[in-house]
SERO-4910 file (N, C-alpha, C, O; in steps of 0.05 Angstrom, whole numbers):
BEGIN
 pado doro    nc1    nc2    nc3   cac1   cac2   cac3    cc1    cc2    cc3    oc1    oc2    oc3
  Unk    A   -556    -73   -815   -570    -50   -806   -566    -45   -776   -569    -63   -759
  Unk    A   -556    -19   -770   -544    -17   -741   -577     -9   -729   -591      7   -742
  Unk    A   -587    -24   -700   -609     -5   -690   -605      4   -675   -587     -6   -661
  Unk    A   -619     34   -667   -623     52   -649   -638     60   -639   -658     52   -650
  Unk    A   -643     74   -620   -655     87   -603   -644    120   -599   -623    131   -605
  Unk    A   -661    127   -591   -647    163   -579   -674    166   -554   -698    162   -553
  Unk    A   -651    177   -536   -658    193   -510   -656    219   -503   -633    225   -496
  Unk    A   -675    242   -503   -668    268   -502   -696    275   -500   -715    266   -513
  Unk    A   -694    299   -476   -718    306   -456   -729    329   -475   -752    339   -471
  Unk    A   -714    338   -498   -725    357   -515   -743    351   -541   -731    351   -563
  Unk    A   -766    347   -542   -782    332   -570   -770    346   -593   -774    335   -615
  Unk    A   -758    366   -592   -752    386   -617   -723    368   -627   -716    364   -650
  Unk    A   -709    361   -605   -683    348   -616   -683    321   -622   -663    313   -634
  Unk    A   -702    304   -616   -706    278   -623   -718    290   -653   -712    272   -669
  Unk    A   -729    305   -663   -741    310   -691   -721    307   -707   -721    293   -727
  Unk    A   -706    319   -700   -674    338   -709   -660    305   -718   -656    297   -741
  Unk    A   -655    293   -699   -644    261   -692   -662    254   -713   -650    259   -733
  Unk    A   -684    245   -718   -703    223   -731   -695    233   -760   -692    217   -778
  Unk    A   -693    267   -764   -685    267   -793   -655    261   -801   -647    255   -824
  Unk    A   -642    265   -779   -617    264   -791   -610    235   -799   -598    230   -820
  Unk    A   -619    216   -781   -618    183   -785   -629    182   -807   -614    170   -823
  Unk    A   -661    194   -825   -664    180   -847   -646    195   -862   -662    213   -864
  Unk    A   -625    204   -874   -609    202   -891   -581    187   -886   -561    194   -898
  Unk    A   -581    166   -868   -571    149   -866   -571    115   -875   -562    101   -857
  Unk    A   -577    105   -892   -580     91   -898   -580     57   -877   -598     40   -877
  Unk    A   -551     58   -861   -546     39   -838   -561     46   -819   -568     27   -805
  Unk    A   -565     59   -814   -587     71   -788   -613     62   -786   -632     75   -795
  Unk    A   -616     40   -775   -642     48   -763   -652     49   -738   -648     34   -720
  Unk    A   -671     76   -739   -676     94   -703   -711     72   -701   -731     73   -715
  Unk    A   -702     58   -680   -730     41   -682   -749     60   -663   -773     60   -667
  Unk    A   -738     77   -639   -754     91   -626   -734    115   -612   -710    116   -611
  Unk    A   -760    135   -602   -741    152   -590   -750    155   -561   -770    141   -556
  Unk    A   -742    168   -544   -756    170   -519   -752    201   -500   -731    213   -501
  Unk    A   -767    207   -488   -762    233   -465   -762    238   -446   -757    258   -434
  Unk    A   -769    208   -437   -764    197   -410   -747    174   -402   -759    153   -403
  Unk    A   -726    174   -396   -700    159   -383   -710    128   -375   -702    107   -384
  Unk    A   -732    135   -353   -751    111   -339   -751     86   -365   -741     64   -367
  Unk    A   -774    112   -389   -784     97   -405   -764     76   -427   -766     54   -438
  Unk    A   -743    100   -423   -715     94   -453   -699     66   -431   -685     48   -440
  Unk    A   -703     69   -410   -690     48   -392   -702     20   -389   -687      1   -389
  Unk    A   -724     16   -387   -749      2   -393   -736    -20   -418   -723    -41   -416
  Unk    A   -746     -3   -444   -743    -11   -468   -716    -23   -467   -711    -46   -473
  Unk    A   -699     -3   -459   -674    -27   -461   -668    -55   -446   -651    -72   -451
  Unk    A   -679    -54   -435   -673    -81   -413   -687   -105   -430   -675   -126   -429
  Unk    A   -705   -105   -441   -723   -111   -464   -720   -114   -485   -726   -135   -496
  Unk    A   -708    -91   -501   -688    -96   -530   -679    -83   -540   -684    -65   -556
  Unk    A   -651   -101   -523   -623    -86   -532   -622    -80   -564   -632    -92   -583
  Unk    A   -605    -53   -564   -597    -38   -589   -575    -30   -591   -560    -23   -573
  Unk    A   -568    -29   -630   -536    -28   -626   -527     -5   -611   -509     -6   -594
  Unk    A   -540     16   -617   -529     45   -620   -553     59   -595   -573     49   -584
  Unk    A   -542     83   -593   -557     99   -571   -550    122   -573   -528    125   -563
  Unk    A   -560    143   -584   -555    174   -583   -578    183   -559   -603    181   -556
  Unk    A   -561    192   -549   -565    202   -523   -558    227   -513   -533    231   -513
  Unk    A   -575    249   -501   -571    278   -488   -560    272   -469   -565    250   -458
  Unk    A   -542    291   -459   -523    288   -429   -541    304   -409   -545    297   -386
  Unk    A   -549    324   -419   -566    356   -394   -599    338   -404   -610    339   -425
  Unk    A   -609    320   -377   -638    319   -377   -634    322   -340   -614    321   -327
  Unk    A   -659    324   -333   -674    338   -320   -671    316   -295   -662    320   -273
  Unk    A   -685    285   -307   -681    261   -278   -651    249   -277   -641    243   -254
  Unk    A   -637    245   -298   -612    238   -301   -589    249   -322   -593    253   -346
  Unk    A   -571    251   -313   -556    260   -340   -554    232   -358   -563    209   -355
  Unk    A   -539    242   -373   -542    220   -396   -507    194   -388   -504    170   -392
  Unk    A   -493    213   -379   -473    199   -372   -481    177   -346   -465    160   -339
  Unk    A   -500    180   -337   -500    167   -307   -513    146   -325   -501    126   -330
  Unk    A   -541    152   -337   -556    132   -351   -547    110   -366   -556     88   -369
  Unk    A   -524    123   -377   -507    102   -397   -486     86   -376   -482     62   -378
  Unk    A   -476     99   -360   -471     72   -339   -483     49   -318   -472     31   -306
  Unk    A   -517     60   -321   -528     36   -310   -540     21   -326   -556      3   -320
  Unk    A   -530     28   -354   -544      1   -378   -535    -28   -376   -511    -33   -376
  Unk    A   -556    -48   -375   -546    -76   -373   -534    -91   -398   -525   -114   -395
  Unk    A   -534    -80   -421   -519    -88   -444   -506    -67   -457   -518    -49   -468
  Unk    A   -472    -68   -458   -462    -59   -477   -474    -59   -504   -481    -77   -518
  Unk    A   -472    -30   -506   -487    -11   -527   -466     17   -536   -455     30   -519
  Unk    A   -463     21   -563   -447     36   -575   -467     68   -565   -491     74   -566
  Unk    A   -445     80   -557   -468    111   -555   -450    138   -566   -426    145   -565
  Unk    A   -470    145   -574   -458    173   -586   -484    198   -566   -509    202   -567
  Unk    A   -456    211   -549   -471    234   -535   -480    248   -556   -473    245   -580
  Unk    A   -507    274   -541   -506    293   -555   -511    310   -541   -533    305   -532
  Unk    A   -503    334   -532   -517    360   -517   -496    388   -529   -478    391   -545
  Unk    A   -511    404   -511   -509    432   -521   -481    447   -506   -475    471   -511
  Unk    A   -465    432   -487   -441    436   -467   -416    424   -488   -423    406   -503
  Unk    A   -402    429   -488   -373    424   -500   -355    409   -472   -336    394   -475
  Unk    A   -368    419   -438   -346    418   -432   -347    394   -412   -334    392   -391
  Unk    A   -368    371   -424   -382    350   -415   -355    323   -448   -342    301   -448
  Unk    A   -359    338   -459   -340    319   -476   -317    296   -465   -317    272   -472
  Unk    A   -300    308   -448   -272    289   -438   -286    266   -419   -277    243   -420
  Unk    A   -305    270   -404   -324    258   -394   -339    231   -403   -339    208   -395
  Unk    A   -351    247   -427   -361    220   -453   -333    202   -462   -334    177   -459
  Unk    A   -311    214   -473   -300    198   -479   -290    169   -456   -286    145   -460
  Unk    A   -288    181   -439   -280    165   -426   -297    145   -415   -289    127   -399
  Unk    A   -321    147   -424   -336    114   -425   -339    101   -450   -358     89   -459
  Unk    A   -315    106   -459   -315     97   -496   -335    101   -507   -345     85   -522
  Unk    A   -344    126   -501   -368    137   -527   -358    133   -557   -336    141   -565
  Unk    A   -373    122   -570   -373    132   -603   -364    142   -609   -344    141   -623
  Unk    A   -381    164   -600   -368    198   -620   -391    213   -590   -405    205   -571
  Unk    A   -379    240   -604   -391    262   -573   -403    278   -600   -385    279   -618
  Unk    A   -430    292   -610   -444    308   -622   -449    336   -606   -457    334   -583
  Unk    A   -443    365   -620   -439    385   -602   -470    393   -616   -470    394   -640
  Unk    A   -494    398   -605   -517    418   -619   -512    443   -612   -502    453   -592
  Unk    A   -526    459   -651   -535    446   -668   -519    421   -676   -495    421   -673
  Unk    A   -531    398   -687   -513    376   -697   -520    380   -730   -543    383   -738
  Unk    A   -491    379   -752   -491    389   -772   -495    365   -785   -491    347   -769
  Unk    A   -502    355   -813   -512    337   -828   -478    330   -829   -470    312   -815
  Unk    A   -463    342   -843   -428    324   -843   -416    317   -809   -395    312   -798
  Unk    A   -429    319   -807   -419    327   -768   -424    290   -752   -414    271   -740
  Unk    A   -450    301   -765   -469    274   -755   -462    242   -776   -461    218   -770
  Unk    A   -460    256   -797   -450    223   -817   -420    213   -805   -413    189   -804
  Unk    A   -406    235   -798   -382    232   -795   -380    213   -767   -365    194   -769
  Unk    A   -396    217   -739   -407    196   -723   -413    171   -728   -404    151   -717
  Unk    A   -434    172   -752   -449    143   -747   -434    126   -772   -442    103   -778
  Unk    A   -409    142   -785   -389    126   -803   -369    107   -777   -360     84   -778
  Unk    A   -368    122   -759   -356    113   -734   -356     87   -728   -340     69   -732
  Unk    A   -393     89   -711   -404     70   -708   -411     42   -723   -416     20   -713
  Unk    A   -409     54   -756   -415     33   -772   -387     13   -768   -389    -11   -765
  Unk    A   -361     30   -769   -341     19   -765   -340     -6   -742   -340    -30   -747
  Unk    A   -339      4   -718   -344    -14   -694   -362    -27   -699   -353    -50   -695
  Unk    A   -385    -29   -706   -408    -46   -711   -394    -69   -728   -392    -93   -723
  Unk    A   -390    -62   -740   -377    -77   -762   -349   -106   -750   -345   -129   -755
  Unk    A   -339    -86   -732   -320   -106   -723   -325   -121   -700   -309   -137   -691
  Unk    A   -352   -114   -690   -359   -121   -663   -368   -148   -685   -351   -166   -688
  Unk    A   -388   -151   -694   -410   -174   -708   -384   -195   -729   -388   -219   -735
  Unk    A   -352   -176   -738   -337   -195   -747   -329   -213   -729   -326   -236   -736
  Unk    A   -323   -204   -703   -315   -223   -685   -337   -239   -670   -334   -258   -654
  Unk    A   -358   -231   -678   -382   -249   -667   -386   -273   -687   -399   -292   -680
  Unk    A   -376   -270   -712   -380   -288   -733   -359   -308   -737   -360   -328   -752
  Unk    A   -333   -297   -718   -311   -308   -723   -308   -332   -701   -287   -344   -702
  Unk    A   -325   -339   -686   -329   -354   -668   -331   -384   -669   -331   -400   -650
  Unk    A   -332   -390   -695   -339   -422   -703   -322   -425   -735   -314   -404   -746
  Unk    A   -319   -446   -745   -313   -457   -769   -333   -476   -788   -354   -487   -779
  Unk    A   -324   -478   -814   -342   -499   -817   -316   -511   -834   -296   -500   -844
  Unk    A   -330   -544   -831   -303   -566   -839   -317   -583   -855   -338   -590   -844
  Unk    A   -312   -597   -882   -319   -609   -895   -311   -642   -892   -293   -652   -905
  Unk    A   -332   -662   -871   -326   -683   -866   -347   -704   -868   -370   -697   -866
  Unk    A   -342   -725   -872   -368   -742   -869   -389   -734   -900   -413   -737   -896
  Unk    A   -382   -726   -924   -405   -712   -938   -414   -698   -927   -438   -697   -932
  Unk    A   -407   -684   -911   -425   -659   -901   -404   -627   -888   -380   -623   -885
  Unk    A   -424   -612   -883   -401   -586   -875   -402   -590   -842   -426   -595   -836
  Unk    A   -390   -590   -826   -391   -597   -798   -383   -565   -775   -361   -555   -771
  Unk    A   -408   -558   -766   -393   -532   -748   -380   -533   -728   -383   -555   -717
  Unk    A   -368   -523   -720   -340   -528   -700   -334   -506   -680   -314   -494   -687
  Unk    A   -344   -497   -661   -340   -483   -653   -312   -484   -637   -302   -504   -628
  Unk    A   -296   -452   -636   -273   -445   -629   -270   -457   -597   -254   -476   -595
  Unk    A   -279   -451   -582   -289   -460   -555   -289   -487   -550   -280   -494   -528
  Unk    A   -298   -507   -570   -300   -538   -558   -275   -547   -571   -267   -567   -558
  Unk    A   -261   -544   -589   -243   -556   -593   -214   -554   -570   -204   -535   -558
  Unk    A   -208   -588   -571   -180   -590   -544   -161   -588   -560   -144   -574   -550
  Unk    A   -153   -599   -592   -132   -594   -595   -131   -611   -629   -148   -627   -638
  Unk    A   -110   -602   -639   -125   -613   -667    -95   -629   -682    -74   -617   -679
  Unk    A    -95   -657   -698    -80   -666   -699    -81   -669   -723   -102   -668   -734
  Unk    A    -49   -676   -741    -37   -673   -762    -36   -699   -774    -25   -713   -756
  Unk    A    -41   -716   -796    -39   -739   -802    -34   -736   -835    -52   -739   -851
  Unk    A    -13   -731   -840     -8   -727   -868    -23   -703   -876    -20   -681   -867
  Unk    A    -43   -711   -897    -63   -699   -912    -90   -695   -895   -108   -680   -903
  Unk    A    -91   -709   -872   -116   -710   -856   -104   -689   -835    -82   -677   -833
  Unk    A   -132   -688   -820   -137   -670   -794   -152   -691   -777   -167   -707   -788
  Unk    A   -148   -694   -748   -170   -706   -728   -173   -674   -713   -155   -659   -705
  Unk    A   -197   -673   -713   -194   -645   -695   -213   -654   -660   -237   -657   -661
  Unk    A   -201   -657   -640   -214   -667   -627   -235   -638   -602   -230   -616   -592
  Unk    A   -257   -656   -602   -271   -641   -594   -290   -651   -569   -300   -673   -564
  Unk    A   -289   -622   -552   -295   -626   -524   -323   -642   -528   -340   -636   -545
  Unk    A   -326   -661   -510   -353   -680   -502   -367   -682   -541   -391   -679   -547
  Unk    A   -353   -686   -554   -360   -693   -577   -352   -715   -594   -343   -729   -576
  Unk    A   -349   -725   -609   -343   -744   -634   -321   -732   -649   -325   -712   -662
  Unk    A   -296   -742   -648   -270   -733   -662   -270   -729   -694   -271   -749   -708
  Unk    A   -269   -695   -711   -279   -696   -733   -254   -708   -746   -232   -706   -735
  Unk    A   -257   -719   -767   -236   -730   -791   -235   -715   -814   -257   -719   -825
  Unk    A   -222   -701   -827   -224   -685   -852   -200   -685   -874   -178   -692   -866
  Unk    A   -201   -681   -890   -185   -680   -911   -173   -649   -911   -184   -631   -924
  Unk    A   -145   -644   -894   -144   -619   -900   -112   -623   -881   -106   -643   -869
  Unk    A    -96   -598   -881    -65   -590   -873    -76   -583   -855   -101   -579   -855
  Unk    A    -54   -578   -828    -47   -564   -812    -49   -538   -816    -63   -520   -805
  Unk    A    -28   -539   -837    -27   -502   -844    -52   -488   -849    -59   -466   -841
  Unk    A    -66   -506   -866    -97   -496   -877   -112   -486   -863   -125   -465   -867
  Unk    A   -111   -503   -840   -134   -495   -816   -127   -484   -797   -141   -475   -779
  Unk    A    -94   -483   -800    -82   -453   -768    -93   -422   -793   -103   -403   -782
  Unk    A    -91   -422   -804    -99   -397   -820   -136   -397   -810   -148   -379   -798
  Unk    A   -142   -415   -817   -172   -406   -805   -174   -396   -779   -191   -378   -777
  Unk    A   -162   -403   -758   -159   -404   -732   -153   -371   -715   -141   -354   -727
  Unk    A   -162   -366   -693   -153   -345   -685   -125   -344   -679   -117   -362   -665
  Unk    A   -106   -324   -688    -76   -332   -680    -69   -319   -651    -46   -318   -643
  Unk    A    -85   -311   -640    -84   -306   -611    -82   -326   -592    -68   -328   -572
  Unk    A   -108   -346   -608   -117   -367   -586   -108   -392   -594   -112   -409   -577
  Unk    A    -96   -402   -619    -87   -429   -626    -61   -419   -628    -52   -396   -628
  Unk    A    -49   -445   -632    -16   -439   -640     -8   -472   -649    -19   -494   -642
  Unk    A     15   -465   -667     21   -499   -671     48   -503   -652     67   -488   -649
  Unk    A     43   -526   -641     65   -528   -622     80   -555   -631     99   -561   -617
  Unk    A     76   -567   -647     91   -599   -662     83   -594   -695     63   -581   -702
  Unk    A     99   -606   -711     90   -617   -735     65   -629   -740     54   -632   -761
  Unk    A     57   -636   -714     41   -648   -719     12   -630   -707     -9   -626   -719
  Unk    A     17   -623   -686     -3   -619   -666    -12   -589   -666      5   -572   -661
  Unk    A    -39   -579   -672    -41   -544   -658    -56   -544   -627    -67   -566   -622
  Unk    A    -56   -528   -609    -80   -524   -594    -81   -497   -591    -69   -477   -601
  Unk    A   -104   -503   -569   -119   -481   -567   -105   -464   -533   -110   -477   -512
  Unk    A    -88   -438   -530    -85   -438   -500   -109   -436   -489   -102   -430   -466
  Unk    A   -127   -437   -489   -147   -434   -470   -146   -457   -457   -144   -454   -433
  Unk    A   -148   -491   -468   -150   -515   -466   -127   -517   -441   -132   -529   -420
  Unk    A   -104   -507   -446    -80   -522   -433    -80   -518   -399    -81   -497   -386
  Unk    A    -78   -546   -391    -82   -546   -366    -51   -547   -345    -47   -542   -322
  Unk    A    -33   -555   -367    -10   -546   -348      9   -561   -374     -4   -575   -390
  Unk    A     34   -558   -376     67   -561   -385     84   -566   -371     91   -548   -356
  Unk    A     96   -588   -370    115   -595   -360    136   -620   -379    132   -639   -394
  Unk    A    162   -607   -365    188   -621   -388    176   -617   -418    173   -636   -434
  Unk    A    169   -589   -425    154   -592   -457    139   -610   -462    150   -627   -476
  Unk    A    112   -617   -458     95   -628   -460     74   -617   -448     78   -607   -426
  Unk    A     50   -617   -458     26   -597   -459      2   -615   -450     -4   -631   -468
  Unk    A    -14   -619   -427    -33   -639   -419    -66   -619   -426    -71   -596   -418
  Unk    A    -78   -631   -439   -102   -623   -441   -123   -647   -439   -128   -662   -458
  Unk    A   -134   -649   -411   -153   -675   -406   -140   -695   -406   -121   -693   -390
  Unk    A   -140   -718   -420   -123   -746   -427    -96   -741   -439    -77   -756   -434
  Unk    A    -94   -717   -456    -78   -715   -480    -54   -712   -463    -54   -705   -439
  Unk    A    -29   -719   -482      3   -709   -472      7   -704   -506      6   -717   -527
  Unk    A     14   -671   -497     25   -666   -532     49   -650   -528     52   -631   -513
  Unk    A     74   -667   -551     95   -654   -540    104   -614   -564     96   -604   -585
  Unk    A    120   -608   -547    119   -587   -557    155   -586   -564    175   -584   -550
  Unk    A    149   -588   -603    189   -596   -615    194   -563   -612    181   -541   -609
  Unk    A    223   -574   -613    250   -548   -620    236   -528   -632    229   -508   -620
  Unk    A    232   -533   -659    228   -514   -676    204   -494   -674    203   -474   -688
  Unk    A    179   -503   -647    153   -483   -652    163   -476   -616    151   -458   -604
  Unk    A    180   -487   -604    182   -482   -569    188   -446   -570    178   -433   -552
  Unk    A    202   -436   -587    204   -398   -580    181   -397   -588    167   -405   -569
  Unk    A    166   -392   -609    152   -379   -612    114   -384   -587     98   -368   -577
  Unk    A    116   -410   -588    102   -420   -574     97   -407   -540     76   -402   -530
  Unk    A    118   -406   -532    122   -405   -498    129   -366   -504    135   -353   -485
  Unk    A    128   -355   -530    127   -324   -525    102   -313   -525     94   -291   -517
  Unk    A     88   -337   -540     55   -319   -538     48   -333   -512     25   -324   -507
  Unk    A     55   -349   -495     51   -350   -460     53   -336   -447     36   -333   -429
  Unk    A     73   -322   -451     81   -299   -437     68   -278   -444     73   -259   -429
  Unk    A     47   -273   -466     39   -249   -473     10   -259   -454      5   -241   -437
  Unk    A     -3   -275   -453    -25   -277   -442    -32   -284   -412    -56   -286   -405
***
């Protein structure tokens, strides 16, 4: 459920807003506001996904307001000017709503938003693993792991200021789980993480204690996503 808020100095168009959200199903408008102060307040307090917001109010426009918000927040303008649009986009608005705002007009926005929402919370979820070790499922976050090693049929995955996990599982298995931005396999044996790597030299990769060498066969592909980052 995406939440929202709406800001707009007109009570007649926050009505307009509150109905159009309930035939939205993903939507929910937890409050609305007519005062900027007040809608500014609330946010600092609790953050929301979404923000439909008027550009023409009276203490601030809506574009200024949306640049002094302290949490990235998805917003979809709305006002009665067309020629405020190039404007919105360019603080990666949502979507820009021209009033009147039409019932296909308006789904066609918050299909938008559902979209981004959607991929914002996938990559928020994509943040950790879970590994089956010890009788138990073990969480793993992307972040603490230095570098993860190959032992036949096993994995040691070693982990920052932690206890080295042991698992029953491939290389291959667990570079597929992995972000392929941020891990890479650089040996038969060995993946890491570039964030971890603290320097390379003569092909060999130092992370803390570790010396991990980096073979023939993963050195192109390896040292091209270096170069991309």
């Amino acid at each position: 459920m995406i939440k929202a808020i709406a800001l707009d100095d007109e009570p007649l168009a926050l009505d307009i807003l509150q109905s159009l959200c309930e035939t939205i199903d993903y939507i929910e408008l937890d409050k609305v506001f007519t005062r900027s102060d007040e809608a500014f307040k609330y946010l600092k307090k609790y953050p929301v996904d979404l923000l439909f917001l008027d550009i023409n109010m009276p203490s601030i426009s809506g574009l200024d307001f949306y640049k002094k918000l302290p949490h990235k927040t998805m917003v979809i303008f709305t006002t009665a000017y067309s020629e405020f649009a190039v404007e919105g986009f360019t603080l990666s608005a949502t979507d820009y709503l021209l009033k009147p705002i039409s019932l296909s007009r308006f789904k066609q926005a918050t299909e938008k938003a559902l979209s981004q929402w959607k991929l914002q919370n996938q990559n928020i979820e994509q943040q950790h693993l879970f590994i089956r070790a010890d009788y138990s499922l073990i969480k793993i976050l992307f972040s603490d792991i230095l570098y993860i090693e190959g032992l036949d049929d096993y994995l040691k995955i070693h982990i920052q200021n932690q206890k080295t996990v042991v698992a029953r599982m491939t290389l291959k298995a667990i570079l597929q789980k992995l972000p392929e931005t941020e891990f890479i396999r650089v040996h038969r044996s060995f993946i890491v993480p570039i964030s971890k790597i603290e320097k390379i030299r003569n092909k060999v990769i130092f992370i803390e204690r570790a010396e991990i060498p980096v073979s023939a066969s993963y050195e192109e592909a390896f040292f091209a996503l270096l170069d991309k980052k």
